[in-house]
matplotlib code that plots the C-alpha trace (Angstrom):
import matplotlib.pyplot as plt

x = [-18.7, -15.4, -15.1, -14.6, -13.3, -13.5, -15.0, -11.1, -11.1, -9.8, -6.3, -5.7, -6.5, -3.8, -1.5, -1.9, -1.6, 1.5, 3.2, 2.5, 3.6, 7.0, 7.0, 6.7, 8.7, 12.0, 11.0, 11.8, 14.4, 12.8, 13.5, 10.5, 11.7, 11.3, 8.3, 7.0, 8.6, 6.9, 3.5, 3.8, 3.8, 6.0, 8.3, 6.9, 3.2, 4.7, 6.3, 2.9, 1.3, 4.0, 3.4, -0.2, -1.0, -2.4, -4.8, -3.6, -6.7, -7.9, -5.5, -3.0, -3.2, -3.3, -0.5, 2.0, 0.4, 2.3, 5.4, 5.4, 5.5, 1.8, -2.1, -4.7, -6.4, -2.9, -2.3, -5.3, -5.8, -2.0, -3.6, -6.7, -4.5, -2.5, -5.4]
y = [-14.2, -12.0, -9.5, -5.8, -2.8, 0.2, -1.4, -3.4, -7.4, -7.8, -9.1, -5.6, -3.5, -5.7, -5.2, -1.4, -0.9, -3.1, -1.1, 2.1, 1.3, -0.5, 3.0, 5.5, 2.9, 3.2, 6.4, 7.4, 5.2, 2.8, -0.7, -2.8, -3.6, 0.6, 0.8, -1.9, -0.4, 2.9, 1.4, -1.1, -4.2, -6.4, -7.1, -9.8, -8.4, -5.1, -7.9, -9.4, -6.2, -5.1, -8.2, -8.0, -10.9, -8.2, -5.3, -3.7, -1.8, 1.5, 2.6, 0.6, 2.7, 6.2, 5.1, 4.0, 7.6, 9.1, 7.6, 8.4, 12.0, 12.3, 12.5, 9.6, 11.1, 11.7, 8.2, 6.8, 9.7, 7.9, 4.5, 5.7, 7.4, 3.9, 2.0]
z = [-8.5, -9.3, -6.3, -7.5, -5.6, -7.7, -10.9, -10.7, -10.1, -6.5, -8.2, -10.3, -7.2, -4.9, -7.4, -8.1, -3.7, -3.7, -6.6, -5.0, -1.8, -3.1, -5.1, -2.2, -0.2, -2.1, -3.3, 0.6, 0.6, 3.5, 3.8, 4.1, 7.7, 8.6, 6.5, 9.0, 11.9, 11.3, 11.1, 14.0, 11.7, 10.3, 7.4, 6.0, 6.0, 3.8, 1.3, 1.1, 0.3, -2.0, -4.1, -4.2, -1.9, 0.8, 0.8, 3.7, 5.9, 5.9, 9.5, 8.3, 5.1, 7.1, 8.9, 5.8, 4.4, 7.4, 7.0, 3.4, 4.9, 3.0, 4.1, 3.5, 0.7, -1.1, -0.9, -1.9, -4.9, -6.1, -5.7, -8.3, -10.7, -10.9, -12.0]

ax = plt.figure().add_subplot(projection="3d")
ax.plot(x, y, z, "-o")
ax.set_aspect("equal")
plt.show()
């Protein structure tokens, strides 16, 4: 069975969360390294979500909304309008 968040196959909806983080990401002008810094992670986890092969978690979410200088909802409300 095709898994489906938002009515979107699970592929679409890792892609549209990647794009928009890569978007507000260089948008701030933060490398992947301070995005991941910010959020307690690592670089190589961002890269994953950035290219869709990660859908990072609700806190984990909340917390990149923060370091994009922007509230949950705001980011998540970007993430809809994307797809």
């Amino acid at each position: 069975m095709l898994s489906l968040i938002y009515g979107y196959p699970l592929l679409v909806f890792a892609r549209t969360v990647g794009k928009v983080v890569h978007d507000l990401r260089t948008e701030k002008k933060m490398s992947q390294e301070q995005l991941a810094e910010a959020i307690d992670s690592h670089q190589v986890y961002i890269s994953e979500i950035e290219r869709g092969l990660k859908i990072p978690s609700l806190p984990v979410l909340y917390n990149m909304a923060k370091a994009f200088g922007i509230t949950l909802t705001e980011l998540v409300s970007i993430i809809e309008k994307s797809l």
